[in-house]
KEMARLUM-339674 format. One line per field, with one value per atom (N, C-alpha, C): x negated, z, y; atom name; residue number from 1. Coordinates in Angstrom, 3 decimals, m for minus. Layout:
N
px <- X / ...
pz <- Z / ...
py <- Y / ...
site <- CA / ...
pos <- NUM / ...
This chain:
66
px <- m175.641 / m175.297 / m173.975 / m172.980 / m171.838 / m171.882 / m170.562 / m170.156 / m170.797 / m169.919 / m169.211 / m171.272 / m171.939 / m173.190 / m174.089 / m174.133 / m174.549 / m174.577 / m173.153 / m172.411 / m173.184 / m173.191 / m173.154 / m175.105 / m175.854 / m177.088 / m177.313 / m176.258 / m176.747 / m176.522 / m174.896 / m174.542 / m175.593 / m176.372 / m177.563 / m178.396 / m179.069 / m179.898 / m179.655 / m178.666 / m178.206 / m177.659 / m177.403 / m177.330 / m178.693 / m179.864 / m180.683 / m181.426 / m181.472 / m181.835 / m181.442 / m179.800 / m179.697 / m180.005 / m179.920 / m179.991 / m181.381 / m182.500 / m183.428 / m183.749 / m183.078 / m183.247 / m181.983 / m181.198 / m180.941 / m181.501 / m182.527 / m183.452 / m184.348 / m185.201 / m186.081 / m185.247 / m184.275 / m183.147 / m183.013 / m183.332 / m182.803 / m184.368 / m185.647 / m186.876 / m186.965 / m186.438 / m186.587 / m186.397 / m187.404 / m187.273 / m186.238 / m185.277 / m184.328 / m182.949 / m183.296 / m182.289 / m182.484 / m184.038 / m183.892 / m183.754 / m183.808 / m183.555 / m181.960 / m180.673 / m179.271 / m179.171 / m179.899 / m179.879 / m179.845 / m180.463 / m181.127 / m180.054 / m179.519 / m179.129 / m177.362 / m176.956 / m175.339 / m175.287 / m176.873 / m175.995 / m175.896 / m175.626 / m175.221 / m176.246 / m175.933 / m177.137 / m175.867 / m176.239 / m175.118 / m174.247 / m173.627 / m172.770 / m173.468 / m174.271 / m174.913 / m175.699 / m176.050 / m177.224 / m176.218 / m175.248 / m173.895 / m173.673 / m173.380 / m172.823 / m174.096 / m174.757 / m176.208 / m176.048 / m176.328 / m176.540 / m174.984 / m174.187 / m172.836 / m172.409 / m172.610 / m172.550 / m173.417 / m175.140 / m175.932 / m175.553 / m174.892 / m174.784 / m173.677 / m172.276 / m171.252 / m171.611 / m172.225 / m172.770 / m173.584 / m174.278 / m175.447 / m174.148 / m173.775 / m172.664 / m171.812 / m171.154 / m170.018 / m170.930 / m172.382 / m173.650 / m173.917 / m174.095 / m174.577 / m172.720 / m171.445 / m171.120 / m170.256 / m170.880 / m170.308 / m171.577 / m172.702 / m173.913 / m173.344 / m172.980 / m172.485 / m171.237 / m170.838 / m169.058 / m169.502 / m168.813 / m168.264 / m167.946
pz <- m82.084 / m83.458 / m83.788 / m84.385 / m84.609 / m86.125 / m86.336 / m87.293 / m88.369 / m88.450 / m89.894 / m90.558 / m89.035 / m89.704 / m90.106 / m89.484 / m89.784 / m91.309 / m91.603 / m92.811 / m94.089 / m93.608 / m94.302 / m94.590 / m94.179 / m93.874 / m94.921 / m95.330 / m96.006 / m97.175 / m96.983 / m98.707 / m99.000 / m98.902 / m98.844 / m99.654 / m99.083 / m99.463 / m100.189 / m100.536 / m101.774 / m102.483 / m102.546 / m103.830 / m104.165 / m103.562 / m104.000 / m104.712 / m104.367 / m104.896 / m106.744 / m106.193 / m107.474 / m108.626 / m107.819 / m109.050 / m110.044 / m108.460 / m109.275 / m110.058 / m110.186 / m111.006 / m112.637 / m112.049 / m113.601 / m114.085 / m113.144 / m114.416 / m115.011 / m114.297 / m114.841 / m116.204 / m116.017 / m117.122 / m118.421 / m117.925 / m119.049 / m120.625 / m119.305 / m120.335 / m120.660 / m120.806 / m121.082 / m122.501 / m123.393 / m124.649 / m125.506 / m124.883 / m125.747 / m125.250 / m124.069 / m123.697 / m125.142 / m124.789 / m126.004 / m127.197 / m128.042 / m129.175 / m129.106 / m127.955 / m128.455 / m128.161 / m127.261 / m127.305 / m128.458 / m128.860 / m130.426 / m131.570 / m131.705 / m132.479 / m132.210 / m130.980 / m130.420 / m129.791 / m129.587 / m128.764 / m127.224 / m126.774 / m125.359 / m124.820 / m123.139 / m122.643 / m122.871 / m122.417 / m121.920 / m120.857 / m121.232 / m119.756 / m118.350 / m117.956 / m117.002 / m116.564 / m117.716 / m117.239 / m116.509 / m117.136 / m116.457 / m115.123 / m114.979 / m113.992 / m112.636 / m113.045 / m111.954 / m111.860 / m112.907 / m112.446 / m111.632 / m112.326 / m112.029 / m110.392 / m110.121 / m109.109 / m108.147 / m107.999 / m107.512 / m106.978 / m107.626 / m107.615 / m106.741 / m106.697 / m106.001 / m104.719 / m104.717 / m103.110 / m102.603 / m102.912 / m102.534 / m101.941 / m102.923 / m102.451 / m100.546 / m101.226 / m100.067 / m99.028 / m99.251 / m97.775 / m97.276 / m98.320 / m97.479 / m96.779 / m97.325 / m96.157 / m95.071 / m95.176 / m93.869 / m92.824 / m93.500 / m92.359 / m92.270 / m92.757 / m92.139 / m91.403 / m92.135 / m91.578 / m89.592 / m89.072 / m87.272 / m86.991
py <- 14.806 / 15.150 / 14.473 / 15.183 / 14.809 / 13.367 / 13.149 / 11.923 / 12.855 / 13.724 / 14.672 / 15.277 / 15.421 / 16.086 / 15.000 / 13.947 / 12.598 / 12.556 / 11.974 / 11.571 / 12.799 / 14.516 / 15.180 / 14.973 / 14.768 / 14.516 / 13.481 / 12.251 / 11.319 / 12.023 / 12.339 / 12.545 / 13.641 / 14.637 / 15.599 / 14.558 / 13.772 / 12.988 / 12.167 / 11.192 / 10.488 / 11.221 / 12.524 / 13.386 / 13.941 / 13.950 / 14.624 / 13.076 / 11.967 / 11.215 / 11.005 / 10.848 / 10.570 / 11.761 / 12.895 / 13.977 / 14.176 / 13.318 / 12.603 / 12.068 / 11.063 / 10.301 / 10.267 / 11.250 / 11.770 / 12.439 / 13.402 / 14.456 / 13.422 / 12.285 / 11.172 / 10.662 / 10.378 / 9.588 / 10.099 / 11.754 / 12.525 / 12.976 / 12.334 / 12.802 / 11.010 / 9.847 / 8.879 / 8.858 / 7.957 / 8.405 / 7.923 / 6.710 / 6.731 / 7.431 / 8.189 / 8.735 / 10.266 / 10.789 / 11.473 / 11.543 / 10.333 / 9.896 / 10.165 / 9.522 / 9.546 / 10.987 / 11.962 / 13.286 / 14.084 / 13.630 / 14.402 / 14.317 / 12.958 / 12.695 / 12.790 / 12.740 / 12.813 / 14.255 / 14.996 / 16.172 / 16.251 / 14.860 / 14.941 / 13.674 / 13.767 / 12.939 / 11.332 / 10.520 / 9.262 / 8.953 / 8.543 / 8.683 / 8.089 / 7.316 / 7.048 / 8.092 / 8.731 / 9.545 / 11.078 / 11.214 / 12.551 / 11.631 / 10.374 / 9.898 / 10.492 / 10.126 / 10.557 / 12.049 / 13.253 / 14.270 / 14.797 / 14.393 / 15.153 / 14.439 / 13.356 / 12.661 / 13.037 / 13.198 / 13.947 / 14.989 / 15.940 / 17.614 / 17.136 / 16.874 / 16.994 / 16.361 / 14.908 / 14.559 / 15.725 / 16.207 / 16.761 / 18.550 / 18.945 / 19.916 / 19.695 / 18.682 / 17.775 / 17.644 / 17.215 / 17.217 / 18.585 / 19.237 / 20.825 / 21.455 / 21.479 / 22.124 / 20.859 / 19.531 / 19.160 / 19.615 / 20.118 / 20.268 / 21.815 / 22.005 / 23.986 / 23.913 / 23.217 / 22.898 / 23.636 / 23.866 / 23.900 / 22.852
site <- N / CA / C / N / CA / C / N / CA / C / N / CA / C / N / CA / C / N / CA / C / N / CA / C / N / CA / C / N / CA / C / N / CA / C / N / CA / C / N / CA / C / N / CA / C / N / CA / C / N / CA / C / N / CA / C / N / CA / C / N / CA / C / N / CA / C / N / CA / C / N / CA / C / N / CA / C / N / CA / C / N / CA / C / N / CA / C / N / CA / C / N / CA / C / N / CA / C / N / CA / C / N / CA / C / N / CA / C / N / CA / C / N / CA / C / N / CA / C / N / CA / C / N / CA / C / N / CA / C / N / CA / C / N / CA / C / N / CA / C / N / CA / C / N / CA / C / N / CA / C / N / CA / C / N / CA / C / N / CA / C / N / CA / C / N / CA / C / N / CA / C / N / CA / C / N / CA / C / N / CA / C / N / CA / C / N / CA / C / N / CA / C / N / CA / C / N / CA / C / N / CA / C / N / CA / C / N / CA / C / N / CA / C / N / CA / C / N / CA / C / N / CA / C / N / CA / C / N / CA / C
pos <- 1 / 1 / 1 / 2 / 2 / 2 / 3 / 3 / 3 / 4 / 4 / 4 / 5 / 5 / 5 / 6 / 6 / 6 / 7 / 7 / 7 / 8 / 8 / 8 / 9 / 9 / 9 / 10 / 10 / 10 / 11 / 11 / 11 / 12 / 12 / 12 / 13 / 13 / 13 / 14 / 14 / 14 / 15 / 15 / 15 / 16 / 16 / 16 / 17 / 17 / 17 / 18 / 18 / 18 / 19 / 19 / 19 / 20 / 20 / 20 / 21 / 21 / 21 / 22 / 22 / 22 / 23 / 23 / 23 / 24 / 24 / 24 / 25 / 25 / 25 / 26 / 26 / 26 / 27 / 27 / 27 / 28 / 28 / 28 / 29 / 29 / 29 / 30 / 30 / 30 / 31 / 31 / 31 / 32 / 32 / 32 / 33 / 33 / 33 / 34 / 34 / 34 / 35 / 35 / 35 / 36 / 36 / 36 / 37 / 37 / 37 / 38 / 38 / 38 / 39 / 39 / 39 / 40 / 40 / 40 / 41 / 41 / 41 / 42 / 42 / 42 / 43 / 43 / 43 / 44 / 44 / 44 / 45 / 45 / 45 / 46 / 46 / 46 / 47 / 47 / 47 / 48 / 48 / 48 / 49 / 49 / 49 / 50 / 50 / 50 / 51 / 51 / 51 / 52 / 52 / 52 / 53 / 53 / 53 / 54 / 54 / 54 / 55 / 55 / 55 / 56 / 56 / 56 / 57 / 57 / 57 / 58 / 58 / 58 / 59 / 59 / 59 / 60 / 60 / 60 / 61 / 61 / 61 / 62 / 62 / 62 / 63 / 63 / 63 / 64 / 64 / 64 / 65 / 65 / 65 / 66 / 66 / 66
């Protein structure tokens, strides 16, 4: 197994982690309280999903990558 599919294997998996644990972040009740009341989630809690999603992206095509 190559570096690049290795590497792409983790970021897969530490994006699926964290994306985890921003959906958890996001039903937390004072996350929903500043929801409610600002509109938007917090920035920790974007840092997780938005961070999640792009590792997790960058993992699936170094595992397709050639």
């Amino acid at each position: 197994m190559s570096t690049n599919k290795i590497i792409g294997l983790v970021l897969l998996v530490l994006g699926a982690v964290l994306v985890f644990f921003g959906l958890n972040a996001t039903e937390a009740p004072l996350e929903e309280v500043s929801e409610a009341v600002t509109g938007r989630y917090s920035d920790q809690t974007m840092y997780y999903l938005i961070g999640g999603a792009v590792s997790a992206v960058v993992g699936i095509v170094l595992l397709l990558k050639k």
